[in-house]
C-alpha positions in Angstrom: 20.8 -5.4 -7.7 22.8 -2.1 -6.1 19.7 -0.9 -4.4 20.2 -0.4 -0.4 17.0 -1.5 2.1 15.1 1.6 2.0 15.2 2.3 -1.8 14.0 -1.3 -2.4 11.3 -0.3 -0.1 9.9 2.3 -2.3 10.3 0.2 -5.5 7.5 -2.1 -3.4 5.1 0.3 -4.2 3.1 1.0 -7.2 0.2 4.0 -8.1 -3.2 3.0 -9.0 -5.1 4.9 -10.8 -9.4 4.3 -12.2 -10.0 5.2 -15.4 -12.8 5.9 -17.1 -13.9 4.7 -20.8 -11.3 7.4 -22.2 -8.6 6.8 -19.8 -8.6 9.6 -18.1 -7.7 9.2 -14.1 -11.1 9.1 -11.9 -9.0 8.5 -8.8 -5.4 7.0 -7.3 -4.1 5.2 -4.7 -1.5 2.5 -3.2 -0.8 -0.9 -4.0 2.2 -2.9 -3.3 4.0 -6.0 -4.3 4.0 -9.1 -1.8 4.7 -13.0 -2.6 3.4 -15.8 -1.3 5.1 -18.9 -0.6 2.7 -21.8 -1.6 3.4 -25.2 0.0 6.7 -24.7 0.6 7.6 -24.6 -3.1 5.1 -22.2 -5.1 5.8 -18.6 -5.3 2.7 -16.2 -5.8 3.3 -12.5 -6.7 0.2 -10.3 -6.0 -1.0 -7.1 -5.9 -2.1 -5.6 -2.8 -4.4 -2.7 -1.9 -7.1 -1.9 -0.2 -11.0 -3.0 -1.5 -12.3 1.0 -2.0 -9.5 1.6 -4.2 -10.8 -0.8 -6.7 -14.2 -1.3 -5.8 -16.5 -0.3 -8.9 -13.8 0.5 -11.1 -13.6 -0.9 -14.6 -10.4 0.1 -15.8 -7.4 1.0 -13.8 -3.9 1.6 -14.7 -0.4 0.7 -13.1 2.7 2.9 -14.0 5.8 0.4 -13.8 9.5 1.4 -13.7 11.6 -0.8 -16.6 14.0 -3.1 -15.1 18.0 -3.4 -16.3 19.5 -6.9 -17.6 21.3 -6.6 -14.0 17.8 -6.0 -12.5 18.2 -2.5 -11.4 15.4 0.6 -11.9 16.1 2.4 -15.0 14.6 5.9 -13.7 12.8 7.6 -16.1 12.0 4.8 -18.2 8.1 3.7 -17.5 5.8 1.4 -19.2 1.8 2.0 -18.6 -0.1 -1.2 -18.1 -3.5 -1.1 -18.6 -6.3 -3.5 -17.5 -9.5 -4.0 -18.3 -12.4 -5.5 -15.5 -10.5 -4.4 -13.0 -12.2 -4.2 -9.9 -12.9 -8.4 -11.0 -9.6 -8.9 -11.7 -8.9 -8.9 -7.5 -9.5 -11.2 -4.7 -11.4 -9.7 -2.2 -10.7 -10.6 1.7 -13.5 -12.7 2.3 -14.4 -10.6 5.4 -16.5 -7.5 4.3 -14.8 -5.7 7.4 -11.3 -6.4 6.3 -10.6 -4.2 3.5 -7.9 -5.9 1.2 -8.3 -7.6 -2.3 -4.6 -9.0 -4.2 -4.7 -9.4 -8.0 -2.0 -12.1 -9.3 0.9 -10.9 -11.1 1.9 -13.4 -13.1 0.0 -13.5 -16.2 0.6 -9.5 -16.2 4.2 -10.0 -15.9 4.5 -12.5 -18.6 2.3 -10.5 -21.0 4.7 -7.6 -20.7 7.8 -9.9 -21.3 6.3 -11.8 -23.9 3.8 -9.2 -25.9 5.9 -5.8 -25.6 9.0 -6.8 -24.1 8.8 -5.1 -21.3 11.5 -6.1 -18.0 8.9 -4.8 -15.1 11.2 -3.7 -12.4 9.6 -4.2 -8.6 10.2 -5.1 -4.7 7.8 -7.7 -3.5 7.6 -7.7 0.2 7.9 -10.9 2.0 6.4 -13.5 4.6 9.3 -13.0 6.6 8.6 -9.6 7.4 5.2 -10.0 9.2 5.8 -10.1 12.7 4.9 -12.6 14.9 2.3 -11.8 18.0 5.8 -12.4 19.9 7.7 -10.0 18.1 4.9 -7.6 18.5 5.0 -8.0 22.1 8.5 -6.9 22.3 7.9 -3.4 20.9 7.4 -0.3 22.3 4.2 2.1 22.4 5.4 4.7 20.3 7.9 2.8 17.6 8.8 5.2 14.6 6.7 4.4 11.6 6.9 5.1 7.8 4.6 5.1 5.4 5.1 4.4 1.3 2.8 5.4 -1.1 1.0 8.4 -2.8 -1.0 10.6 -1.0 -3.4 13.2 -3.0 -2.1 11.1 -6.0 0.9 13.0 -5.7 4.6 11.0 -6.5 7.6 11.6 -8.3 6.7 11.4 -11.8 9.7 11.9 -13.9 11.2 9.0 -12.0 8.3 6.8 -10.8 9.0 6.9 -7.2 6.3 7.1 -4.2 6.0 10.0 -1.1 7.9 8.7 2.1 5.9 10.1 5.6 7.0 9.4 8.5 4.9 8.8 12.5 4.6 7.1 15.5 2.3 3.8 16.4 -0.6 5.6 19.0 -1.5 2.7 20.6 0.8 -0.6 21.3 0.9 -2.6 18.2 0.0 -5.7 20.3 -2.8 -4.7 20.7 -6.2 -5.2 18.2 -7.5 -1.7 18.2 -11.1 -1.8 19.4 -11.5 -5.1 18.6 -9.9 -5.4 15.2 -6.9 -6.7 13.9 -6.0 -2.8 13.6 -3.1 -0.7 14.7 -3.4 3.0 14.9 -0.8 5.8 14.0 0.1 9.4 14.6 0.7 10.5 11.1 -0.9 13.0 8.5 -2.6 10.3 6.1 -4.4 11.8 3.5 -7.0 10.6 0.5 -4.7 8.2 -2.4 -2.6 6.6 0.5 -5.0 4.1 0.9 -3.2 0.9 0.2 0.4 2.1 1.6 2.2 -0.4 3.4 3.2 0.8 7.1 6.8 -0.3 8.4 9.3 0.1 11.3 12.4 1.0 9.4 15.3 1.7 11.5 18.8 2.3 10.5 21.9 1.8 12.8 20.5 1.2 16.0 16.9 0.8 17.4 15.3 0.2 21.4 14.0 -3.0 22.6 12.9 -3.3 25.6 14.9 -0.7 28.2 18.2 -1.8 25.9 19.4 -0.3 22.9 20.4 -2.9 20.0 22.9 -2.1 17.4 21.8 -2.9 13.9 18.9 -3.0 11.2 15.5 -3.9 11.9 12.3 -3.9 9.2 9.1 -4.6 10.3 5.9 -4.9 8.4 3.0 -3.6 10.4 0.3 -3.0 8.5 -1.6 -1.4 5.3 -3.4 1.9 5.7 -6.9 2.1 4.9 -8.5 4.8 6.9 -8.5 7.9 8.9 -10.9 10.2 11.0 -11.8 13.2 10.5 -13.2 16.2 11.7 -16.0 18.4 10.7 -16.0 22.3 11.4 -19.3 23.1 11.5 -20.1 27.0 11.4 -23.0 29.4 9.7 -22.5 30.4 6.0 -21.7 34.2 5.2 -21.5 35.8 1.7 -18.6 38.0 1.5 -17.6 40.7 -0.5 -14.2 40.9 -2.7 -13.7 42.9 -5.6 -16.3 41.6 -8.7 -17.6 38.8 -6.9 -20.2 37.4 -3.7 -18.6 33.8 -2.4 -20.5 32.1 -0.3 -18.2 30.2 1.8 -18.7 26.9 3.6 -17.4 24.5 6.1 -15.1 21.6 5.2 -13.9 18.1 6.8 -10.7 18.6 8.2 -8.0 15.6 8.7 -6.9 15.1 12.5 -3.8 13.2 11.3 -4.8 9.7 12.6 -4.6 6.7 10.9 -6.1 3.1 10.8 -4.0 0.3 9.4 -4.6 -3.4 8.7 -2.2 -5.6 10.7 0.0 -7.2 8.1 -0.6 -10.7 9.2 -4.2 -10.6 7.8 -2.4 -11.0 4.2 -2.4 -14.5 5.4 -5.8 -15.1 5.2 -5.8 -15.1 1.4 -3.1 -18.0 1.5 -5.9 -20.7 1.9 -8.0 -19.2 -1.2 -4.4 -19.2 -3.1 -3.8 -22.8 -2.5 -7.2 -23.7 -3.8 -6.6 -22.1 -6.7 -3.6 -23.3 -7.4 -4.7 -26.6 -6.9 -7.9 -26.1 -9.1 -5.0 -24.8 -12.4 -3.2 -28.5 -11.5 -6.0 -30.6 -11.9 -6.8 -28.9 -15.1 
């Protein structure tokens, strides 16, 4: 694979999009690739995203990029998966406050192989990449963040790539946000990024502590999932333009906040993966 760090990153990313009964898109957002290592042994590729992205919906549709004999993106050549029960096709977090569900890859990826013969080129993210509560410790207050994924549904058609933003973490990523296993961020995060996986990327060099340390560093943080937002209240008025009355209204405006699931809550699901696992052995 001749793909650097950050351009794998953005091949861990896929769009969702709900359908309706004639395909056409009710709404999109984020998911990405992770794995799962089982016992030591077992690999698990899932889907990841957020529970509202899916909740309700009975069809959805992911757009993959085809992957080269050498395991490379072919850009511009995409293959449409569609799948039927889709919001039951997902794990939910068992945790009604924790808004994740994964889907299992497998039998997807081996019913594009097999049935159209179809290479599905994608990044999973990885265990190794969720910091520890030590590592978190050991970061600063206001660590440069990006964001991967497709906000307003917007994305790079022609060549199946996501939108890269970029922030800061508001508060100390040691710390659970009010309570929750949350971390928040200074960054514009807009409807159909719901799902996008948060990371410290930094190239070259990076601080720790009062030092600078020469080198690479990737860090997972978290998964997006929310955002305040502010009303503008104010009185209606009809004006007058050429031909017409509007009548014109207030609207919710984003404050460019966002609320993120710490990564390490991905591990929750590996329990309810072992259990299925070992429930397909027996049989």
């Amino acid at each position: 694979m001749n793909l650097s760090n950050s351009e794998q990153i953005t091949h861990s990313t896929i769009r969702i999009e709900t359908l309706n009964e004639n395909n056409e898109i009710l709404s999109t957002g984020t998911g990405f690739f992770f794995h799962f290592i089982i016992q030591g042994k077992y690999h698990i590729e899932v889907l990841v995203t957020n529970k509202h992205v899916v909740r309700g919906a009975k069809k959805g549709k992911l757009v993959f990029t085809i992957g080269s004999e050498e395991n490379n993106p072919k850009y511009g050549e995409k293959f449409s998966y569609i799948i039927d029960n889709f919001e039951t096709s997902f794990i939910f977090h068992p945790d009604n406050e924790v808004d994740l569900c994964i889907m299992p890859m497998n039998e997807i990826i081996e019913d594009a192989s097999k049935k159209h013969r179809k290479k599905l080129f994608r990044i999973s993210l990885g265990e190794s990449i969720i910091p520890s509560i030590d590592r978190l410790k050991e970061l600063s207050v206001m660590e440069d963040v990006i964001m991967v994924g497709y906000p307003k549904g917007l994305w790079d058609e022609e060549n199946n790539l996501p939108i890269i933003r970029r922030g800061i973490t508001a508060i100390h990523p040691k710390f659970d946000y009010n309570g929750k296993k949350d971390i928040v961020l200074d960054m514009a995060c807009f409807p159909g990024s719901s799902g996008s996986p948060i990371f410290i990327y930094n190239q070259g060099s990076y601080a720790l502590g009062n030092n600078i340390t020469i080198g690479n560093r990737i860090i997972f943080l978290g998964i997006l999932y929310s955002g305040p937002q502010m009303t503008a209240y104010g009185e209606i008025k009809t004006r007058k333009i050429p031909q017409a009355d509007i009548q014109f209204a207030t609207t919710n405006l984003m404050i460019n906040i966002g609320y993120a699931i710490k990564s390490i809550r991905l591990m929750d699901f590996k329990p309810i993966l072992e259990r299925i696992l070992k429930e397909k052995r027996k049989k």
